[in-house]
DOLUM-478735 format. One record per atom (N, C-alpha, C, CB): residue in one letter; x, y, z. Coordinates in steps of 0.001 Angstrom, whole numbers, plus 500000, padded with zeros to 6 digits. Glycine has a CB too. Example, Ala and Ser with C-alpha at 12.3 -4.5 7.8 and 13.67 -1.06 7.14 Angstrom:
% residues 2
A513190494310507800;A512300495500507800;A513200496700507800;A511308495527509046;S512850497750507080;S513670498940507140;S512900500030507870;S514084499402505725;
This chain:
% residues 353
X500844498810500000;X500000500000500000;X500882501244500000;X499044500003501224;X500496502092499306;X501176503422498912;X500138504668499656;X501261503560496988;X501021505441500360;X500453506768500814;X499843507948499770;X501579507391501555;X499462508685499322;X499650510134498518;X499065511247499651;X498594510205496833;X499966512469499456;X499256513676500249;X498703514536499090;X500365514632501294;X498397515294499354;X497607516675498356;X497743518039499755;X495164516157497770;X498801518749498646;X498807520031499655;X498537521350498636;X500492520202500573;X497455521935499442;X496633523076498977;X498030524250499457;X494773523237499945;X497966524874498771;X498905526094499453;X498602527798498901;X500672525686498989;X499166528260498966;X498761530380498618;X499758530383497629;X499212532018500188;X499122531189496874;X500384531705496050;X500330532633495198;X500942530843495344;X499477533732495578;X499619534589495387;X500678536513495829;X498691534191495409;X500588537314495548;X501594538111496179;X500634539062497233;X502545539020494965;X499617539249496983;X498812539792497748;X498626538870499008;X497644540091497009;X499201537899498987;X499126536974500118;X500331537100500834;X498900535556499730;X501343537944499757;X502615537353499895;X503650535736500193;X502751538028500654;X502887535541499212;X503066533952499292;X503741533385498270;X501830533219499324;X504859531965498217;X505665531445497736;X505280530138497032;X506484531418498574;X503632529666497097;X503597528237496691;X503080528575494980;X502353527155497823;X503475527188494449;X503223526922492609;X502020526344492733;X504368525775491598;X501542525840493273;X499756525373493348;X499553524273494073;X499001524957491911;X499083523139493870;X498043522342494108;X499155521317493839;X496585522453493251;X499678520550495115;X500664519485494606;X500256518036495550;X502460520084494893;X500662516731494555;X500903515446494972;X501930514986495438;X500722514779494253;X502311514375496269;X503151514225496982;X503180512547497396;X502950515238497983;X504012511460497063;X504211510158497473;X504829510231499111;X505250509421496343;X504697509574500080;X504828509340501241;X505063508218501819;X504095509698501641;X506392507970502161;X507294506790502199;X506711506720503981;X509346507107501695;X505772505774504713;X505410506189506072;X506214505932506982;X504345505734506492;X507326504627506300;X508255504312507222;X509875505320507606;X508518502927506695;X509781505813506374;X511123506997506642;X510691508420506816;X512222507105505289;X508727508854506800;X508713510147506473;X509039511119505294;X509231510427507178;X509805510386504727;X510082511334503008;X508954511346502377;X511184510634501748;X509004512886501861;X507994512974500996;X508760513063499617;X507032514174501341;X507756512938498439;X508728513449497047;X507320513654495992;X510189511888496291;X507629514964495900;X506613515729494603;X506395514737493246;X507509517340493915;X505155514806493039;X505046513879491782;X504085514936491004;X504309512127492075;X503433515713491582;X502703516336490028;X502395517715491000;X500852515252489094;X502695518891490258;X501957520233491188;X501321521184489723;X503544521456492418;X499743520754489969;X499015521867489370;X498872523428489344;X498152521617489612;X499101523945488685;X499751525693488802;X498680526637488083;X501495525975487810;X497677525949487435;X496477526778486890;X495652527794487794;X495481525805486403;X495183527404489364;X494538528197489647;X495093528352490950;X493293527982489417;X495067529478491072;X495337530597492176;X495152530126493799;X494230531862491879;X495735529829494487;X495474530128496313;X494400528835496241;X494544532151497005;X495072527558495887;X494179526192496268;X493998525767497856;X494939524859495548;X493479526698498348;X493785526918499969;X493320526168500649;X493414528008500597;X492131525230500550;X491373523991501409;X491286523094500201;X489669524349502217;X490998521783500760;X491105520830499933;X489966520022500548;X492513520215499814;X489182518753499809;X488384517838500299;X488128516908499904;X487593518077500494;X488291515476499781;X487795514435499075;X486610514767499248;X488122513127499394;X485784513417498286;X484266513374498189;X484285511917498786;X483492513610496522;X482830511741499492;X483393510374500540;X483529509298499492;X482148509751501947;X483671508542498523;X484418507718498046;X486026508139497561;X483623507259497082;X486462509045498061;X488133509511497910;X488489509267496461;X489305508527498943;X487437509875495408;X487697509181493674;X488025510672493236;X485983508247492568;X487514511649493958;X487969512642493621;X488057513861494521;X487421512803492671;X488719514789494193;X489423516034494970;X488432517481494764;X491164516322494210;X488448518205495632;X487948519703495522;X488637520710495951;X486851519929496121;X488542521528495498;X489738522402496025;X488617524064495838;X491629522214494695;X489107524983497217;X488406526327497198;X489398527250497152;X487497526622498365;X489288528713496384;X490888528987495641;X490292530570496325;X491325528667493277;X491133530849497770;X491053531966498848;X491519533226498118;X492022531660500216;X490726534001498576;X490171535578497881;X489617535826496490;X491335536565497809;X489396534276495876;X488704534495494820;X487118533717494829;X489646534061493699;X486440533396493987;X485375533151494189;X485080531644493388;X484639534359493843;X485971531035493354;X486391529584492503;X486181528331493958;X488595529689491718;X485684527345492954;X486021526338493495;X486535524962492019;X484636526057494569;X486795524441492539;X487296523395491434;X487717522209491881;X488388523844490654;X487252520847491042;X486992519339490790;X488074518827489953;X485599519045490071;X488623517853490626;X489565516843490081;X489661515329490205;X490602517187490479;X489439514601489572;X489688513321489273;X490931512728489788;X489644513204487984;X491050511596490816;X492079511065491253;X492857509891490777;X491796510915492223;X493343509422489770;X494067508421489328;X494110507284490097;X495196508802489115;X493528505813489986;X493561505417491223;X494985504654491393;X492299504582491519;X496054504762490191;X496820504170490400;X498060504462491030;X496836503806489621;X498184505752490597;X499217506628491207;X498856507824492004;X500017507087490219;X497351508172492219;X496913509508492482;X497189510624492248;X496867509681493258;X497320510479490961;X497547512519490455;X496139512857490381;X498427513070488489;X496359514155489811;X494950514478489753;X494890515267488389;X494412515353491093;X493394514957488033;X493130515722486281;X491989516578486319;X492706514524484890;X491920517552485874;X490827518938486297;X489673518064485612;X491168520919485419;X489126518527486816;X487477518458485863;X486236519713485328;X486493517564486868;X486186520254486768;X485424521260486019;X485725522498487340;X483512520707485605;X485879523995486836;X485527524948487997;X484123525730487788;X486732526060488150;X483942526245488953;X482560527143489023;X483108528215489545;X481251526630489931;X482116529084489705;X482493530625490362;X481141530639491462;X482456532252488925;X481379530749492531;X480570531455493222;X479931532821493433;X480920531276493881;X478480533620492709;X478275534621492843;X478014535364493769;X477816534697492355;X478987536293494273;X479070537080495727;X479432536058496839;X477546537827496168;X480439535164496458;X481421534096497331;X482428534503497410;X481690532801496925;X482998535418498046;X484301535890497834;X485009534893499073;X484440537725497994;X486348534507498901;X487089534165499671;X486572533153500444;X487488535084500230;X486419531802499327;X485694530451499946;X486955529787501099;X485271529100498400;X486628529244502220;X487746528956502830;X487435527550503406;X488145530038503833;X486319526781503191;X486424525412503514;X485447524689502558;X486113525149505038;X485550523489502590;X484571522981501553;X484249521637502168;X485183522874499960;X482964520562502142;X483100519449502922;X481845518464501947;X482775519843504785;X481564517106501820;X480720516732501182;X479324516733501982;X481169515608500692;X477975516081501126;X476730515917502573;X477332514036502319;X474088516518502111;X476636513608503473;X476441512346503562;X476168511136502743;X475813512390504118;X475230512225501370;X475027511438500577;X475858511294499217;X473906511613500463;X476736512399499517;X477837512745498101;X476839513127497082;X478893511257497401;X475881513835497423;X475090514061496060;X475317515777496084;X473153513431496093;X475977516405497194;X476218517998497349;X477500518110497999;X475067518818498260;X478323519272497818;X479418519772498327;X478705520842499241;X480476520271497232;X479161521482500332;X479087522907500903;X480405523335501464;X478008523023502038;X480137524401500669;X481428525885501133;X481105526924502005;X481863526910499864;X481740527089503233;X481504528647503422;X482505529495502956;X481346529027504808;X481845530546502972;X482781531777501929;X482750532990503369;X481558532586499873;X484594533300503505;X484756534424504343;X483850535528504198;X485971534893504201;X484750536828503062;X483900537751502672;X482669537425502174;X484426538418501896;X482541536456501579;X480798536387501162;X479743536091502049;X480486535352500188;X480283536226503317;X479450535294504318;X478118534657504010;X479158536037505469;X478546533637503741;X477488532366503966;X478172530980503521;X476007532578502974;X476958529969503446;X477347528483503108;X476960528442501824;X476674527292503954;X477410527727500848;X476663527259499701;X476643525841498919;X476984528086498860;X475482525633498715;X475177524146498731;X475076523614496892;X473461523916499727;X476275523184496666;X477055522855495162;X475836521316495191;X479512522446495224;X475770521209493772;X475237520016493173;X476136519338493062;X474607520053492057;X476984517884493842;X477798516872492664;X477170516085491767;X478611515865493222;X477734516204490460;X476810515670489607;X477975513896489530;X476513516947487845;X477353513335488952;X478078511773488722;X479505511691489063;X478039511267487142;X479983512334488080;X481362512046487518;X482050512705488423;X481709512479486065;X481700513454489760;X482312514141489876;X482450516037489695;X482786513432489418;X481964516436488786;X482147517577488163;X480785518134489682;X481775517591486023;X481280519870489323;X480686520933490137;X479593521009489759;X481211522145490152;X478204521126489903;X477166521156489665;X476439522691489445;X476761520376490564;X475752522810489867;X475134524451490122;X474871524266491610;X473476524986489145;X474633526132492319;X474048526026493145;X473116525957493857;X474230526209493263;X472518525318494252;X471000524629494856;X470424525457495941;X471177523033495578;X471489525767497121;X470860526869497507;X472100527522498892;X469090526355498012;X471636528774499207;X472803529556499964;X472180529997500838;X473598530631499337;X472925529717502255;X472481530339503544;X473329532029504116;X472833528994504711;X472805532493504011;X473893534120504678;X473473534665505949;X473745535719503627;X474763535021505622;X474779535413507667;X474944537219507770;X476826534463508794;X473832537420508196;X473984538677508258;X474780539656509079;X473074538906508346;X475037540502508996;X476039541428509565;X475833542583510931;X476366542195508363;X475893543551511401;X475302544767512137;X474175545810511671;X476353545537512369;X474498545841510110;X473554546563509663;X473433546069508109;X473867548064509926;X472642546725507457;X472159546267506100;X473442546334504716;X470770547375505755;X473111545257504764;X474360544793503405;X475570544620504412;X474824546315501887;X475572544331505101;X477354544017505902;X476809542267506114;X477882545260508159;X477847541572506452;X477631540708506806;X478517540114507926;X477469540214505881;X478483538740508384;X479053538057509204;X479877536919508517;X478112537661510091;X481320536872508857;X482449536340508307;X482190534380508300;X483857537009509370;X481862533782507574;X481747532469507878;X482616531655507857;X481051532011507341;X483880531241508824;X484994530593508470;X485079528826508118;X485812530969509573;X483991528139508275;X484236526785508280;X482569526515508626;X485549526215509450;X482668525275507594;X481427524750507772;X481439522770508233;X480652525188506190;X481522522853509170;X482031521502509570;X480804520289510217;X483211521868510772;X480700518945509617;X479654518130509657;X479900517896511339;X479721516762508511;X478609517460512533;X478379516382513234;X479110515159512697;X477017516205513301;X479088514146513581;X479432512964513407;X478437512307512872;X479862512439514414;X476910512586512612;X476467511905511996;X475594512686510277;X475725511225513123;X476473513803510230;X476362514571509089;X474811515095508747;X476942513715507966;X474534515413510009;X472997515787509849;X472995517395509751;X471998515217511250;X473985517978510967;X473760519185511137;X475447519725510583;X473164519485512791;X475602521190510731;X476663521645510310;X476482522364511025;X476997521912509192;X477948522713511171;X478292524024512704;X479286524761511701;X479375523282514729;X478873526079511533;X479217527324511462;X479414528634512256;X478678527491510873;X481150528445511939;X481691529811513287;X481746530720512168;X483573529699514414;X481556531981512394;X481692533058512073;X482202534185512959;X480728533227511642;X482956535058511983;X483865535893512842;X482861537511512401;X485949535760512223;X482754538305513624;X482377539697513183;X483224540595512592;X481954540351514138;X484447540528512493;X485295541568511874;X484933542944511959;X485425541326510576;X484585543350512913;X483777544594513244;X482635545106512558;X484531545566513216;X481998544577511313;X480928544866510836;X479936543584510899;X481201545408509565;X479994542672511834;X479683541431511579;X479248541025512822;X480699540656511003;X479212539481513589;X478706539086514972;X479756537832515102;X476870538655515076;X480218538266515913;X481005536296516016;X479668535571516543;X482737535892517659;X480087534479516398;X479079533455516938;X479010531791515758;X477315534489516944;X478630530971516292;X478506529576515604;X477029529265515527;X479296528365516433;X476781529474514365;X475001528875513843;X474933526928513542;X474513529880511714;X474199526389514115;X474078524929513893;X472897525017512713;X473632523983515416;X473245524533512028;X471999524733510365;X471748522857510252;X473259525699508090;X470751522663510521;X469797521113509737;X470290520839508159;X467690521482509547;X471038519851507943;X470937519861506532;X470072518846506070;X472183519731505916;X468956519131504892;X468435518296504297;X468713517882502889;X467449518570504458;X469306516436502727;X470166515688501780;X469280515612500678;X470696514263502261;X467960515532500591;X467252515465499383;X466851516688499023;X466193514631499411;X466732517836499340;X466288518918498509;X467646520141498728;X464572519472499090;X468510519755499548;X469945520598499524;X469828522052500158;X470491520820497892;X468681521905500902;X468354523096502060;X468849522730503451;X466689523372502239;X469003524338503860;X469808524155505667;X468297524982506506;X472041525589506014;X468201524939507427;X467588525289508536;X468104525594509813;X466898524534508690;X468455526854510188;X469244526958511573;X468145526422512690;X469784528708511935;X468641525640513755;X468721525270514974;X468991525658516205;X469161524715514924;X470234526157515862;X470777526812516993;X471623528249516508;X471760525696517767;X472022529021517553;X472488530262517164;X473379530444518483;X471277531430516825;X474675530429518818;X475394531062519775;X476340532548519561;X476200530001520160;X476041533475520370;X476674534392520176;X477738534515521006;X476001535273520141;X479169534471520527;X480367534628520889;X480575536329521705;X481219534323519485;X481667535814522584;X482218536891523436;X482453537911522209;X483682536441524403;X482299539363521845;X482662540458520932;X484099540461520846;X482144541826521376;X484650540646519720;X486120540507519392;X486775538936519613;X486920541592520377;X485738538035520342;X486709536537520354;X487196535598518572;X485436535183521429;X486354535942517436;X486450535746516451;X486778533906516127;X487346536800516133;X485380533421516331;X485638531826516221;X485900531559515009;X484533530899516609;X486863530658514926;X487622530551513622;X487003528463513000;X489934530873514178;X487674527597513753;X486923526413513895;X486588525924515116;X487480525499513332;X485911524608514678;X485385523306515428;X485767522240515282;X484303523021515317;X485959521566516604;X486108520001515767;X485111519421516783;X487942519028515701;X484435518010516546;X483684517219516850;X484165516123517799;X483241516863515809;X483676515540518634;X484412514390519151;X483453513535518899;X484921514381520591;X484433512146518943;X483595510930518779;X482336510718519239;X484145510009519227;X481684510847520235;X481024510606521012;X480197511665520224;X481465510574522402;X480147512719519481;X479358513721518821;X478457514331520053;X478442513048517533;X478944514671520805;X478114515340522004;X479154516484522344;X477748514210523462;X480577516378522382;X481730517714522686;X481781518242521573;X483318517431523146;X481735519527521738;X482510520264520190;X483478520965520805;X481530521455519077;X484438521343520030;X485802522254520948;X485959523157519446;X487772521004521646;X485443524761520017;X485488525870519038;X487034526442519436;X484093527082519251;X487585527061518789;X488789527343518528;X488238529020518340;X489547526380517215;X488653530325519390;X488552531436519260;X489638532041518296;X488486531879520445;X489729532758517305;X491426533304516797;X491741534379517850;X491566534167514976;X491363535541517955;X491407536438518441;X492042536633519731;X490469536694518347;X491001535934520438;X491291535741521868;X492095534526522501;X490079535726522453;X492083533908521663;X493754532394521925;X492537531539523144;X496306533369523320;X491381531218522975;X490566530490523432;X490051529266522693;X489741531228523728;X489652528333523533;X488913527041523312;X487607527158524107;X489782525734523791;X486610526918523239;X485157527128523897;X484370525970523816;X484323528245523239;X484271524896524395;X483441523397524511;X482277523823524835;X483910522237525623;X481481522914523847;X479693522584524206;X479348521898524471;X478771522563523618;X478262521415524552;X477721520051524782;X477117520538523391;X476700519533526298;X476658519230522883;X475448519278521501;X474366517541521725;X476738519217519340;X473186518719521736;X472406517669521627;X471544517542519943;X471407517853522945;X471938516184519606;X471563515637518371;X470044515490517980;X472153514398518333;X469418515533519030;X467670515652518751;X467626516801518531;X466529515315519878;X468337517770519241;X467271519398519043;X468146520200518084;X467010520586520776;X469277519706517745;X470370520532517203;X470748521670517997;X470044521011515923;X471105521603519023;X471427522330519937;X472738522920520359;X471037521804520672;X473604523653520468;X474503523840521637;X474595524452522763;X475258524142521382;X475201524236523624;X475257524607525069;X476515524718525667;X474573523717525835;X477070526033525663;X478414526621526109;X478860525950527919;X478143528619526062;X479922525212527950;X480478524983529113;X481486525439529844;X480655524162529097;X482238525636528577;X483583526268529302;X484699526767527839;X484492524741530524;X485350528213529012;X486446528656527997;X487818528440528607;X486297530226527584;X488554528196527756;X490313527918528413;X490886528518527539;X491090526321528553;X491942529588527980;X493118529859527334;X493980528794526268;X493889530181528410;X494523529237525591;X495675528517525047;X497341528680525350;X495504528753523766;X497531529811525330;X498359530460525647;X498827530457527204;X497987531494525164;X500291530338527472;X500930530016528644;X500367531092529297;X502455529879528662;X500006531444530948;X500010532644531575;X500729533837531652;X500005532418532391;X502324532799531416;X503190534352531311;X503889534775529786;X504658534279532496;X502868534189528891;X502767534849527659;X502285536282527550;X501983534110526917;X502508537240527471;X502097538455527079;X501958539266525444;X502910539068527836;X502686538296524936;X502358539111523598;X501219538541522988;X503522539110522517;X501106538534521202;X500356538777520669;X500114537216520405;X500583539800519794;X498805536719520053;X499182535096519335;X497171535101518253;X499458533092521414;X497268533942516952;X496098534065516509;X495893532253516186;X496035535281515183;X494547532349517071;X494945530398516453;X494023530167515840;X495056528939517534;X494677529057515244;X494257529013513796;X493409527655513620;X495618529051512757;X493726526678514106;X493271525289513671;X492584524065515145;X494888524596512860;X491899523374515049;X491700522601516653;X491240521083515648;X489965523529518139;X491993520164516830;X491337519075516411;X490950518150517436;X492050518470515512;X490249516651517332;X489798515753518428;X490499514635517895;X488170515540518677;X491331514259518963;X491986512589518442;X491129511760518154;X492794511719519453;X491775510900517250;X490834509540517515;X489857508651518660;X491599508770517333;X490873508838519869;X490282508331520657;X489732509124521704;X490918507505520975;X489206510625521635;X488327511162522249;X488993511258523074;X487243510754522409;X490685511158523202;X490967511838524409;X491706513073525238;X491265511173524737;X491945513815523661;X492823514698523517;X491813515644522500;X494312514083522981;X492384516810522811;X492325518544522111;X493881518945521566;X491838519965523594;X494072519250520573;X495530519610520025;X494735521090519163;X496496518029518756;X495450522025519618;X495562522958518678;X496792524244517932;X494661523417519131;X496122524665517158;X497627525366516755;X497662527040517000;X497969525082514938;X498684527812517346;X498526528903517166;X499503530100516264;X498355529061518283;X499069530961515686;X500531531605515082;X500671532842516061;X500483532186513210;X502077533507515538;X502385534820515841;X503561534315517537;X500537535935516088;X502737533069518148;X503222532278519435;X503520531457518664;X502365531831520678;X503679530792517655;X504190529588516859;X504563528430517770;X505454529974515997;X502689527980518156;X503185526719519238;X501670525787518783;X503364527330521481;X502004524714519519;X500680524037519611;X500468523152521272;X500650522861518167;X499173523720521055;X498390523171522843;X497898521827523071;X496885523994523280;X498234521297524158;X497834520129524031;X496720520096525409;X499149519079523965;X495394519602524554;X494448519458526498;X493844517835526562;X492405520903526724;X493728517492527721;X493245516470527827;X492142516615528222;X493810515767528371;X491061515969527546;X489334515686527751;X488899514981528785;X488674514917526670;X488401515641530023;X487450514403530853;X486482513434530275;X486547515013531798;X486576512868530035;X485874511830529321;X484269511967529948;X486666510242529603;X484446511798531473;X482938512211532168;X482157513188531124;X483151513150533798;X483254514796531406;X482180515855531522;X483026516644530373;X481875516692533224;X483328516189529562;X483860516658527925;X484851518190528686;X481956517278526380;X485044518520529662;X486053519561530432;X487468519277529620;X486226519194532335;X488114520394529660;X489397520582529035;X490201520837530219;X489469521730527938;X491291520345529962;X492670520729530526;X493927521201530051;X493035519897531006;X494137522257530138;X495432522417528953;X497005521609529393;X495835524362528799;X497791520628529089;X498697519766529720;X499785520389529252;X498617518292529456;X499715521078527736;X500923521469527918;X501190522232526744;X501814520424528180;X502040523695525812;X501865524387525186;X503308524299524175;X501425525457525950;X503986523522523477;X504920523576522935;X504826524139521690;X505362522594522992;X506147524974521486;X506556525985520532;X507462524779519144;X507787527384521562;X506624525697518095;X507126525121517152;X508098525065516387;X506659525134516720;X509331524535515718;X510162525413514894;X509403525695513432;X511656524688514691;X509592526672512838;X508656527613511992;X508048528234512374;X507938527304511309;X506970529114510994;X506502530260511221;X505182529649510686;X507226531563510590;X503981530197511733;X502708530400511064;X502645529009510754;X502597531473509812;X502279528163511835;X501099527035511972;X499823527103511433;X500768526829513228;X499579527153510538;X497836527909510167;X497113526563510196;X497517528881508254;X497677525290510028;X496740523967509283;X497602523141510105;X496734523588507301;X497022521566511032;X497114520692511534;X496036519489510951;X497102521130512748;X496980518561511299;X495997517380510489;X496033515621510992;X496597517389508725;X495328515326510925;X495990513761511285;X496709512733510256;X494824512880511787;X497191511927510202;X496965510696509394;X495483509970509805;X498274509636509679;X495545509136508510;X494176508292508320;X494075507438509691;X494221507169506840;X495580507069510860;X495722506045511456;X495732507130512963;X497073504998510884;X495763508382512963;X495699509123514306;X497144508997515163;X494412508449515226;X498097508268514618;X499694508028515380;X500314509371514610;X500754506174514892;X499980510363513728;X501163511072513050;X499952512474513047;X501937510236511199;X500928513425513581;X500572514420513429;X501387515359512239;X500535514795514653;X500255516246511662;X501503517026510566;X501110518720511151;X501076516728508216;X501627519583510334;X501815520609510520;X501831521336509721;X502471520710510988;X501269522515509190;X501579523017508292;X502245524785508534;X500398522738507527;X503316524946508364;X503899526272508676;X503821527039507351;X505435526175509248;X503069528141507251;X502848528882505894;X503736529731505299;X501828529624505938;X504396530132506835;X504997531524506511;X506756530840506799;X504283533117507837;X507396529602506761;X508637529129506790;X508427528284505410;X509061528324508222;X507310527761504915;X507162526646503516;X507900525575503875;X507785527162501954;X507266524720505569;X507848523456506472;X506361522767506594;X508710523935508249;X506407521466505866;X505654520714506942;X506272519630508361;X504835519861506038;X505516519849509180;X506421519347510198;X505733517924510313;X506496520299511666;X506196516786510981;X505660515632511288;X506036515501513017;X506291514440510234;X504821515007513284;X504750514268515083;X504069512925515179;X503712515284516291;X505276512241516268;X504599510905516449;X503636511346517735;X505783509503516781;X502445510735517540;X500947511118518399;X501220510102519157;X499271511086517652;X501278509960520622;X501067509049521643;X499660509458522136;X502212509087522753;X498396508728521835;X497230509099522093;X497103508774524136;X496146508118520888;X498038507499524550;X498177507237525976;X498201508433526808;X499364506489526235;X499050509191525980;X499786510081526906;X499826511932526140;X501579509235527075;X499326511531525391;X499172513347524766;X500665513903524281;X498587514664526302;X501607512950523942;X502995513387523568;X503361513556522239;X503886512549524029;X503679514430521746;X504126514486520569;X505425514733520197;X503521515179520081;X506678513516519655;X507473513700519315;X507833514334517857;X507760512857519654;X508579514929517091;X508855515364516541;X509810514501515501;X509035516216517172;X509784513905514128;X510552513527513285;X511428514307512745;X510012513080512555;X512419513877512091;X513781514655512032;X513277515226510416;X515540513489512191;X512561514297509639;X511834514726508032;X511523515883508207;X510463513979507435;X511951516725507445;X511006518142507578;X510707518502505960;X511994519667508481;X509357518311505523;X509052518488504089;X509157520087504235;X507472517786503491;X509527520413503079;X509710521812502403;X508818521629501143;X511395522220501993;X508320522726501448;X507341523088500320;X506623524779500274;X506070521934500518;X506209524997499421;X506252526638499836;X504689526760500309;X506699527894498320;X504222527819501234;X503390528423501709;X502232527119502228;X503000529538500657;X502434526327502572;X501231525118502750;X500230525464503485;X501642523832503404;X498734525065503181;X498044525716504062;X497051524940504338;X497687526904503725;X497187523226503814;X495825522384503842;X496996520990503441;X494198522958502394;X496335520001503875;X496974518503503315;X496017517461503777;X498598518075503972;X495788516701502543;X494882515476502714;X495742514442502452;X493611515393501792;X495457513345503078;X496064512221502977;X495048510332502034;X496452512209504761;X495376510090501627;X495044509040500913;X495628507423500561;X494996509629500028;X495348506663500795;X495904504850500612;X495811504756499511;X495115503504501232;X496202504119498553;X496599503162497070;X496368502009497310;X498080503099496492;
């Protein structure tokens, strides 16, 4: 069995950014080497990436523009071959993309465009039209609210959307109903975030009852409870990220849930570190165990392997991916001596042969 990664990266100058596009990458698991096998250079800032749940093909959302775009995965070697792009109208700056349950729709939220939008997949793969768009409104008329990530439940019913106010806007995370046969959302729930905390993501835990929101702004972790009948959330607790006798500036960027529900890992820049908390299993409570600094710049993207033992890293502003061996026992992350170079990385999916 053969590994492939796919790393989305920036590369534009308005980004000030160093990456050539959209690259494949072979992954030797036993030495950590990576080695470039194909990098697509057609479209601009391939900044999130997503299989479709049979992993036959790739999506990619291309940041500060209003593109998304479909690729075909080779199943022998996994390159990838364009299939089709769309434009999102008044989608500016799509920044995540995820499938529904049934692979019959994609949804994006779009930063500046604030909202979600619900793509047709048609057969083959290819981008469909759009079926329909949820927006998040702003403080006053025509402003809106920043939508950074649109991320499934564990059982892909509902979607949790953080949004940031950016001063014309509301932070807060909307829970929206998705319905798989007619490609409409329905909000559920509505939490309004501390002003200026600017929730960036979520991740889910196994158990689909914890969510752990990731503040940028304020270098916070905000856990809920979620209840799956009412589509609900219910705020429990906030924890720092950041050491106490940190005083400067820090913006975090990424949060995830181990495999085994027993760990919180997240990343932060500007502090160029990542947090490690351990989950009461009882009462989904956080603990922060411990805050290690990274070598590189600008952690923006963390990720697992398919197997939850390897952590990666993505540093945007050094063009390093880093690798960690995950001790899920013990919340430890060692560090491999491999250090992929690649320019500006800002997303990586992983895939079996």
């Amino acid at each position: 069995m053969m590994t492939v990664s796919y790393v989305g990266s920036r590369t534009t100058e308005f980004r000030n950014a160093r990456g050539k596009g959209l690259s494949v990458w072979n992954v030797d698991d036993a030495s950590g080497e990576w080695r470039q096998i194909q990098c697509l250079k057609e479209q601009e800032n391939p900044s999130y990436l997503a299989f479709d749940n049979t992993r036959t093909c790739l999506y990619a959302v291309h940041g500060d523009y209003t593109d998304v775009t479909s690729y075909a995965i080779n199943p022998q070697d996994g390159t990838l071959t364009f299939i089709n792009k769309i434009s999102l109208e008044g989608g500016k700056n799509p920044v995540f993309i995820t499938p529904d349950k049934t692979n019959r729709f994609l949804l994006v939220a779009t930063l500046q465009g604030g909202a979600v939008y619900v793509i047709r997949r048609m057969e083959n793969g290819a981008l469909g039209d759009v079926v329909f768009t949820w927006r998040f409104p702003g403080k006053k008329e025509d402003t809106i609210s920043h939508a950074h990530q649109c991320i499934w439940d564990q059982e892909k019913d509902y979607l949790f959307v953080p949004q940031q106010g950016r001063v014309i806007g509301y932070p807060g995370v909307s829970v929206l109903k998705f319905d798989s046969e007619t490609g409409t959302l329905t909000e559920t729930d509505y939490f309004r975030a501390r002003e200026y905390s600017e929730p960036r993501h979520i991740a889910v835990h196994p158990n689909n009852q914890y969510c752990y929101l990731v503040n940028e702004k304020d270098n916070t972790v905000t856990w809920f409870f979620f209840d799956s009948q009412s589509g609900t959330i219910q705020p429990q607790q906030i924890i720092p990220v950041l050491p106490e006798t940190y005083t400067g500036e820090g913006q975090s960027s990424a949060i995830l849930v181990d495999k085994t529900g027993k760990w919180v890992i997240e990343s932060t820049r500007i502090h160029e570190s990542l947090s490690i908390f351990r989950i009461n299993p009882l009462t989904g409570y956080l603990t922060r165990v411990e805050t290690m600094k990274v070598p590189g710049l600008t952690p923006r993207f963390i990720t697992f392997n398919d197997e939850g033992d390897r952590l990666y890293v993505a540093n945007e502003d050094s063009d390093t991916i880093l690798q960690y061996a995950f001790d899920s026992n013990t919340g430890s992350l060692t560090q491999y001596k491999s250090v992929i170079e690649t320019e500006s990385p800002v997303c990586i999916l992983f895939k079996s042969l």
